[in-house]
N, C-alpha and C positions, 0 to 999 in steps of 0.2 A: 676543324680537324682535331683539336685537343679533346673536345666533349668526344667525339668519335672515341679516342684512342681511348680514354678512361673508360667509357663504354663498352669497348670490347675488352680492356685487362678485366672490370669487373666481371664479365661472363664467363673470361672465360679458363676464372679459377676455380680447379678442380673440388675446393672446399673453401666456403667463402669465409677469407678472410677477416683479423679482425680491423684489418688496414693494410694498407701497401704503400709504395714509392715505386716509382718507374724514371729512368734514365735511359735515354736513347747516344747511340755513339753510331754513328757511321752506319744508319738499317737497321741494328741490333737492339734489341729492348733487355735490359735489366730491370728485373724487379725483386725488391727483399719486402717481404709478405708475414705477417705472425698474427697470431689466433688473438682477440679480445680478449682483455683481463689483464692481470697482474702478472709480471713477471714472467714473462713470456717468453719461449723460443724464437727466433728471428733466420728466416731461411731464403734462400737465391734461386730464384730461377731466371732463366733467358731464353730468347725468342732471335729465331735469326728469321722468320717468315712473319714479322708484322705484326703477334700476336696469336696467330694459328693456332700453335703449337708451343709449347714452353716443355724447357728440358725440367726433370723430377728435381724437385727441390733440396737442394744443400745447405747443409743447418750453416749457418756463420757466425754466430755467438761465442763461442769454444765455450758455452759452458758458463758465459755472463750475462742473461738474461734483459731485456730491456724491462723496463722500472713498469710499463702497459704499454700497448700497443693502440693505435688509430690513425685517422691521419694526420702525417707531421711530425710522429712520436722517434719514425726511424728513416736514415736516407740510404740511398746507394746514388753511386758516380761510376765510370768507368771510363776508359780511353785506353782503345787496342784490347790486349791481352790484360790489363790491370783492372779490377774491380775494387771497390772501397765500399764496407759500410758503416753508418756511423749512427747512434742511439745512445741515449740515456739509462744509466742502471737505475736500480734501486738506490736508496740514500734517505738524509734525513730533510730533504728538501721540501715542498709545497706535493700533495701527494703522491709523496716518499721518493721524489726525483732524488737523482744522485751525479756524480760524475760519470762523465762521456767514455765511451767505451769505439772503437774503432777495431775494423777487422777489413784484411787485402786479403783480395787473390792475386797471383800473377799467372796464373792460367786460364784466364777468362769464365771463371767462376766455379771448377771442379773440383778446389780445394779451399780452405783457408785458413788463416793467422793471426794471434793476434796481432795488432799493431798499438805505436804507441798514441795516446790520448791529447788533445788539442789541448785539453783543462786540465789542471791540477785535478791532483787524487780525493780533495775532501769528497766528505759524503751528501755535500750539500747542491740541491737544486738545480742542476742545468737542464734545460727545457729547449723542445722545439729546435732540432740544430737543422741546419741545413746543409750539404755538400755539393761543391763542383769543382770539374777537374779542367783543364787546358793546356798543353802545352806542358804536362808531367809535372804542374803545379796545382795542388790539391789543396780547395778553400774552403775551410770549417766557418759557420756561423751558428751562434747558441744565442738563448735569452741564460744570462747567467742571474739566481735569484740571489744565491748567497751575496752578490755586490748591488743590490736593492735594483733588480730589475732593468737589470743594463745588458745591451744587445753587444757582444764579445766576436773578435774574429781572431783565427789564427790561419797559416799558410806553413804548409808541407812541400818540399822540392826534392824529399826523397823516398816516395814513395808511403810515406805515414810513417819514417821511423822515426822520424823528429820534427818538431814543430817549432815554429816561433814564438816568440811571447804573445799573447792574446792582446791585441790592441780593443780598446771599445770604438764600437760606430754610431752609440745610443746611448746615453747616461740617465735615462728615465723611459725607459719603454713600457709601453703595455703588459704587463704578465702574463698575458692569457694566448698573446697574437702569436699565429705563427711564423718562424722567417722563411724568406727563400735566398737562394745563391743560383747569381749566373756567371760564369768564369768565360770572357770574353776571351774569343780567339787570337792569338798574337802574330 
């Protein structure tokens, strides 16, 4: 079912990406998509038919570019009307990662804002984040490099405007791996 589903997000984008994320909520497919390369635009589309059809794509960046794009580089989450997405900027990090950058909608994706960041503002390295939502708590996970390769988590309960301290879940991780996040239902 999963190979399926990637199968058909990959076909059936209108200009093939240079990577994506997909999040399903309740039937509904969210996906944030942006072109290969550097510094990149990062934009929304959603599918309420399975894939079929995806609505024209909505920039979600406001204008803060992710650091490059592929997969892994950028996530989205959603539950109901709330979408979240979340990427890495440019910085002075391992090639040229930077701090975490996060954008909501609360219109189910026809608008968006910034919000605020799971990680402090240095310009240094964060890589690979993951996101998931449950229960209107929203869970960041990043490989952080500035703190030598340690897998970092923070929890949002109001919708991305504040975060909690980033706890570590990995004090020697991989550089290179990507994470993932699944926010178990309550």
């Amino acid at each position: 079912m999963i190979t399926y589903l990637f199968a058909l997000l990959a076909a059936s984008a209108s200009a093939a990406p240079g990577g994506f994320d997909v999040y399903a909520d309740n039937g509904r497919l969210h996906r944030i998509e942006g072109e290969a390369g550097k510094e990149v635009a990062l934009n929304y589309r959603r599918s309420d038919d399975g894939g079929k059809t995806w609505t024209p794509p909505v920039r979600v960046d406001g204008g803060r570019p992710a650091y490059r794009f592929g997969a892994g580089d950028a996530r989205v989450a959603a539950e109901g009307s709330s979408v979240y997405a979340l990427w890495a900027r440019p910085g002075k990090g391992p090639y040229n990662s930077g701090p975490l950058a996060v954008s909501r909608s609360t219109d189910g994706g026809r608008s968006w804002q910034d919000a605020a960041s799971p990680s402090d503002g240095t310009p240094f390295g964060r890589r690979f984040p993951a996101l998931a939502i449950s229960a209107g708590v929203l869970h960041a996970v990043w490989l952080d490099r500035e703190s030598n390769s340690k897998v970092l988590a923070a929890r949002s309960t109001d919708g991305a405007r504040t975060w909690s301290s980033p706890v570590m879940l990995d004090p020697d991780a991989c550089e290179c791996c990507w994470n993932a996040a699944l926010a178990a239902a309550r």
